[in-house]
N, C-alpha and C positions, 0 to 999 in steps of 0.2 A: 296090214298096218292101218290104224283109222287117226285120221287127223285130227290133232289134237290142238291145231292151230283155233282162232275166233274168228267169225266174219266181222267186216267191219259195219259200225250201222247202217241200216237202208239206204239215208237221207244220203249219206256220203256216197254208198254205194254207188248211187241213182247218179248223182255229180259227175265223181269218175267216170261212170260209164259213158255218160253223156259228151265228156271229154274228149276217152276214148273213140268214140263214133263219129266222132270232128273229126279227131286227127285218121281216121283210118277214109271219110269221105275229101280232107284235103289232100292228102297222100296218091287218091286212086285221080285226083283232080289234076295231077304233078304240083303240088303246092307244097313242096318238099318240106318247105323252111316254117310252114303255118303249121303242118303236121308233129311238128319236132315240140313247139315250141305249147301245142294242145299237148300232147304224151308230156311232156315237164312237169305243165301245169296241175296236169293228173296227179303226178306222180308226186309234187308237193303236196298234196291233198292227206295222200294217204299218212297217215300219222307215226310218229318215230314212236319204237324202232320197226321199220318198215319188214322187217324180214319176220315179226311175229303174227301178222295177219294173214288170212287164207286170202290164197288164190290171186286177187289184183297187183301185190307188189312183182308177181314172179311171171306172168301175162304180160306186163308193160313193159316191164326190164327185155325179157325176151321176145316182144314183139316188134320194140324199136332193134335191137340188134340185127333181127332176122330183117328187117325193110330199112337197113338204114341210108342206104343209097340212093333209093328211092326219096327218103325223107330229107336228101343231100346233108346226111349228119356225120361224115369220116369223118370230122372235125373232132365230135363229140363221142367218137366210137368207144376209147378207152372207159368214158365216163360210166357210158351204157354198160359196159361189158360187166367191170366192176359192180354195179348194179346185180346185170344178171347171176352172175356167180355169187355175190352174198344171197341173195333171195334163193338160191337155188342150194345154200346151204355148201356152197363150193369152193371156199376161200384158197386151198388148195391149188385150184383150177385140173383136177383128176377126173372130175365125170365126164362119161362120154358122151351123154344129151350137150352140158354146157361148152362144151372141147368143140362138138361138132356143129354147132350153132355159131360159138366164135369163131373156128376156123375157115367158114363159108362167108364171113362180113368181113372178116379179114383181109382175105383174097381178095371180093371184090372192091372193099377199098385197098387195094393196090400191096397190100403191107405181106406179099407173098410170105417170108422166113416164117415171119409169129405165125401163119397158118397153116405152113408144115407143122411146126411145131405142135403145134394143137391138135392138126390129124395125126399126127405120131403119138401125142395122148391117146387119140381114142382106139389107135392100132392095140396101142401097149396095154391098156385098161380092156378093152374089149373084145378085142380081136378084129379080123375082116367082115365079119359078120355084122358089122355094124355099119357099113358101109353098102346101105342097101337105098334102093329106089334114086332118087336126088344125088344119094352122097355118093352113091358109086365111083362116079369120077375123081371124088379124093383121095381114092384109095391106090391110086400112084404117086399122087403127092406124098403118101404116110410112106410108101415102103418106099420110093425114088428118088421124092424132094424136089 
């Protein structure tokens, strides 16, 4: 399948990324809250509708999700997740990449049920198979809860 999405211009590209690289050196600094608020600023950047551009809208969505704790953002996790799942083309919330990315930021902010749930998506869509390296350990929560 060959992408058939656009890059977005250079100039902007170069911005975001720039962005990006703040919030991933505030983040590794524990500057949770500066981190959060560079990934935003990115992510306003990118131009509506964000889901038709390659590559940067579905990177960010899913990169705050996956460190959001780090980025002390359970506050804003919904906001994120929503994000990831449209970029990801998942409104649904049925794929097992987005199921298993939510279900791990879920957990550790605290929101146990929704990340069964979510590992119970990716059981039911994928099977046990998909619960390999990292995720392994969710794979009691999918069949146990």
């Amino acid at each position: 399948m060959t992408n058939t999405k656009p890059d977005m211009p250079a100039s902007l590209v170069s911005e975001v990324e720039g962005l990006m690289k703040k919030a991933g050196e505030a983040r590794r600094a524990g500057q949770g809250a500066a981190s959060l608020a560079y990934s935003e600023e990115a992510w306003s950047l990118i131009p509506d509708p964000k889901t038709e551009w390659n590559f940067h809208p579905q990177t960010i969505a899913r990169g705050v999700v996956e460190t959001i704790v780090e980025r002390q953002g359970c506050g804003v996790l919904d906001l994120w997740l929503d994000r990831m799942y449209q970029t990801y083309f998942d409104p649904d919330r049925l794929h097992t990449f987005t199921n298993m990315v939510a279900g791990e930021a879920l957990l550790k902010c605290g929101r146990r049920d929704e990340a069964v749930a979510a590992f119970r998506r990716v059981l039911q869509q994928g099977g046990p198979g998909f619960f390999s390296g990292a995720y392994r350990p969710y794979l009691d929560l999918a069949e146990k809860g």
